[in-house]
C-alpha positions as CSV (number, residue, x, y, z in Angstrom):
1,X,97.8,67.7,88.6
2,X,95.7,70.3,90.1
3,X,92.2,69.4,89.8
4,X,89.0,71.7,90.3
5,X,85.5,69.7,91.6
6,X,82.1,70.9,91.6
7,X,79.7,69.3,93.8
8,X,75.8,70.0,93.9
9,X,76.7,73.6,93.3
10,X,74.0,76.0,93.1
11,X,74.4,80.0,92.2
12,X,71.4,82.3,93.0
13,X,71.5,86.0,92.5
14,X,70.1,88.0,95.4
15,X,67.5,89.6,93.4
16,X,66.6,86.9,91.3
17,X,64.2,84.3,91.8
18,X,65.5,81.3,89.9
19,X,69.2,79.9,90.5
20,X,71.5,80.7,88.1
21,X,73.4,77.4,88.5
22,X,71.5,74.5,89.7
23,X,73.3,71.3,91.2
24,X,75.6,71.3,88.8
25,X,78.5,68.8,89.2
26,X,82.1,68.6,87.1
27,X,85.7,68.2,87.5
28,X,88.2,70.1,84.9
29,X,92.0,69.5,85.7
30,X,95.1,70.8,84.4
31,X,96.8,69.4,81.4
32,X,93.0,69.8,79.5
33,X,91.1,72.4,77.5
34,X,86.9,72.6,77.8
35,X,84.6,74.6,75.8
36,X,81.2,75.5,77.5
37,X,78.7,75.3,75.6
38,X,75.5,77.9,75.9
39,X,72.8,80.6,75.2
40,X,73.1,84.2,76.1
41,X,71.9,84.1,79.4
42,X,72.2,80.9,80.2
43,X,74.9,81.3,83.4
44,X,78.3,80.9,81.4
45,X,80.1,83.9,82.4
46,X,78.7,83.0,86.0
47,X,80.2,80.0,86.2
48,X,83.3,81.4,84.7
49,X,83.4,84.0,87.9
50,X,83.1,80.8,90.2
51,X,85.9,79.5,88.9
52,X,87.9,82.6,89.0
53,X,87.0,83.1,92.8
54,X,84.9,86.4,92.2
55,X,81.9,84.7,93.4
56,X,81.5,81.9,95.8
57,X,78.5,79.1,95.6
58,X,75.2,79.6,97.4
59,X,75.3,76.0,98.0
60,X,77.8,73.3,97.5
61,X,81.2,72.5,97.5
62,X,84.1,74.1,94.8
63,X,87.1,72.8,95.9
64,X,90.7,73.0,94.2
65,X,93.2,71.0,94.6
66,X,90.9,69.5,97.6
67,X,90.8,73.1,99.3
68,X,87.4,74.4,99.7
69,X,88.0,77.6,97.3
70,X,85.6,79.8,99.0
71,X,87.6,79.1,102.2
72,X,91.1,80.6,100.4
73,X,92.5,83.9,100.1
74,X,90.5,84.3,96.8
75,X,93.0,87.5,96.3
76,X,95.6,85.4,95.9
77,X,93.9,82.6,94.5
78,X,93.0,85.1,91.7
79,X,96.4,86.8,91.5
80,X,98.8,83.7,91.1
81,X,96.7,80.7,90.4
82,X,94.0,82.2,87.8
83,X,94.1,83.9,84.4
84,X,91.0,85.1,82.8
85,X,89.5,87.2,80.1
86,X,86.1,88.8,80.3
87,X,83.9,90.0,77.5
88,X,84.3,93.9,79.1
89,X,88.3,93.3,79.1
90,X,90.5,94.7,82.1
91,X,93.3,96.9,79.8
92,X,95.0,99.8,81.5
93,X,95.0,103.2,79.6
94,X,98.9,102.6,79.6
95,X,101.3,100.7,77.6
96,X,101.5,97.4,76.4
97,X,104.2,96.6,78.3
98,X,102.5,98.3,82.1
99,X,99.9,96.0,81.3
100,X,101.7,93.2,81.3
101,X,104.2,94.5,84.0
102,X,101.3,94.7,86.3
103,X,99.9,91.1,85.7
104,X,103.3,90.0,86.9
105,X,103.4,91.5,89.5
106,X,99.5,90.7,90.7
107,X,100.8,87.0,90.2
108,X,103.1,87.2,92.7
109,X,106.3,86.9,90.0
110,X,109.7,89.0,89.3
111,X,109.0,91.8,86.5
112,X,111.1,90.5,83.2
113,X,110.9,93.1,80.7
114,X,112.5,91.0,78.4
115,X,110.2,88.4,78.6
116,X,107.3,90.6,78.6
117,X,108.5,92.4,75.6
118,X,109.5,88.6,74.0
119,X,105.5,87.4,74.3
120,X,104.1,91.0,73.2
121,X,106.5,90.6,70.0
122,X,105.2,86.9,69.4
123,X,101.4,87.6,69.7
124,X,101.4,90.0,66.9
125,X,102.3,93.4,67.8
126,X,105.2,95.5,66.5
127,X,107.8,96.6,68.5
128,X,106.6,100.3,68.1
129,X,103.8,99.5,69.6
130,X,105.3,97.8,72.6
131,X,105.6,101.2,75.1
132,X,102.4,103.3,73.2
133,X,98.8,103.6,75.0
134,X,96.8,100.7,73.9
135,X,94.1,103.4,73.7
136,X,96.0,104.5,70.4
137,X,96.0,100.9,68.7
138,X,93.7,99.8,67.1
139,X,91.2,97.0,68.5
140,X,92.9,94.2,66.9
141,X,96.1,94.8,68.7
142,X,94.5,95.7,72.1
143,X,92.7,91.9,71.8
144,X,96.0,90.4,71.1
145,X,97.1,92.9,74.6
146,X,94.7,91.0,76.2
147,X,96.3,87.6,74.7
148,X,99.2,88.4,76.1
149,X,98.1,88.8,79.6
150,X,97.1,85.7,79.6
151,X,99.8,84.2,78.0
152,X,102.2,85.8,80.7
153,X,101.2,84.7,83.6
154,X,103.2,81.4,83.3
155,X,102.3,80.5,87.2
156,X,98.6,80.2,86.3
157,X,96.8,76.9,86.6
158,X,93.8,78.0,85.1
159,X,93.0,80.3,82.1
160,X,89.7,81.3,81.7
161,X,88.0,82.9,78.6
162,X,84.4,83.9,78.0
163,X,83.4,83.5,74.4
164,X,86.7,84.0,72.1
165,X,84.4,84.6,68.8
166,X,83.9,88.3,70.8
167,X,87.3,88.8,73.0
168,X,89.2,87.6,69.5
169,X,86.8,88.5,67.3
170,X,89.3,90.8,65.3
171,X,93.0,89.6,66.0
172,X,91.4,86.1,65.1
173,X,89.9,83.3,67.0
174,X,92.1,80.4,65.7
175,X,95.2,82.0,66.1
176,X,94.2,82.9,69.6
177,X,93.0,79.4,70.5
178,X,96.2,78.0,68.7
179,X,98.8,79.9,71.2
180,X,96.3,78.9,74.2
181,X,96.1,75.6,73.4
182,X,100.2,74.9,73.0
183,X,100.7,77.6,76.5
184,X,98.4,75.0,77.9
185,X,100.1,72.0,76.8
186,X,103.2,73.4,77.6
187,X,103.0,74.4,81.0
188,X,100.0,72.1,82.3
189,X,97.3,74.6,82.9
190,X,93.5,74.1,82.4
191,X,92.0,75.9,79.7
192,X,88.2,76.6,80.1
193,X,86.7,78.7,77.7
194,X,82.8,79.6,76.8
195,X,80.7,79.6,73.3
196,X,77.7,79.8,71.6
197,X,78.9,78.5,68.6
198,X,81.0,76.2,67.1
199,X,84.0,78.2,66.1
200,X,86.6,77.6,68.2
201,X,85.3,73.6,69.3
202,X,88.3,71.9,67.8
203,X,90.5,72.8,70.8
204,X,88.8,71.4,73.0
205,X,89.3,68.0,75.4
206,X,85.6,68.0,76.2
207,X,82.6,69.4,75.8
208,X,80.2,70.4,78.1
209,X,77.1,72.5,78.1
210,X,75.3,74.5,80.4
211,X,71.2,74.9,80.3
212,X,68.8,76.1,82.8
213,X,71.0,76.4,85.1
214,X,72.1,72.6,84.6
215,X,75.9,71.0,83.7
216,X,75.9,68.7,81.3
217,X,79.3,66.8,80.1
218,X,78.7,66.3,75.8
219,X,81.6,64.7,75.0
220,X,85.3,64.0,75.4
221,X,87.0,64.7,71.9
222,X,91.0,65.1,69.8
223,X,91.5,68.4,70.3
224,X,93.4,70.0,67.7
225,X,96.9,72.8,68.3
């Protein structure tokens, strides 16, 4: 079990004057799925990218697997240990199948064609539409791209996705959450994943929410697949 702890962690921007994150604390470990609950604004996709290892704490400690994170390659760390999925996205303007070649190959894992071709195919999208620009499809199929990239990177311990009701919003949310939730289960990663509503709560573990900068754990839950 990999486990990821948060202690008195604050985040500040440079040019702000109030902390983002303030003294939060948490643990999230593999094997689980949490939804983050919070208002626009109120630090979720910060504390996504702490997680991730594009940012490091101000103050505190983020350690992973009882490694100080900000004290890691965080290239690596990113490449083979963390999937995520932003609400800007990170497609290539190439094929399905590049983009997926080339998150293999970030993670540090042999290139399977087959394999990538085999988890396109099971997401949703056609054959045809396997070796096309995703600029060509349509926005439905470039979310369920993005699926896949996440759904490839088999290594990962962590996936991380910031608000599926807008990354999903057209190749739908429960189907998304659905494949999530059983990758999860099935290889042992940590699903964390951010909201403002209550869409997508059912697959869940726990609940927490985030306010003024402030971690708060809600609840502990069934989650459903």
């Amino acid at each position: 079990m990999t486990e990821w702890i948060l202690k008195k962690v604050d985040y500040q921007y440079k040019k702000s004057a109030v902390k983002t994150l303030d003294g939060i604390n948490g643990s999230f470990q593999t094997g689980k799925s949490y939804q983050l609950f919070g208002d626009s604004g109120s630090g979720k996709s910060t504390f996504l990218a702490l997680l991730a290892g594009l940012i490091v704490c101000t103050e505190g400690a983020l350690t992973v697997a009882g490694a100080e994170l900000a004290e890691l390659d965080r290239n690596t760390y990113r490449g083979h240990t963390v999937a995520c999925l932003f609400q800007e996205g990170s497609l290539l303007e190439d094929s399905a199948m590049a983009n997926l070649e080339m998150e293999m190959l970030l993670s540090g894992s042999t290139v399977d064609k087959v394999e990538i071709a085999k988890v396109l195919l099971a997401v949703g999208l056609t054959e045809q539409q396997l070796n096309i620009s995703v600029m060509k499809l349509s926005k439905q199929d470039r979310q369920l791209v993005s699926l896949a990239k996440l759904l490839v990177k088999k290594r990962a311990e962590l996936i991380l996705v910031d608000e599926p009701e807008q990354v999903f919003s057209d190749c739908g949310v429960a189907k998304a959450m659905r494949l999530l939730k059983k990758h999860c289960l099935q290889n042992d990663t940590c699903l964390v994943f951010t909201t403002q509503t209550t869409q997508s709560v059912s697959f869940a573990d726990e609940l927490w929410g985030l306010n003024r900068g402030k971690l708060l754990f809600i609840k502990e839950q069934h989650s459903v697949m």
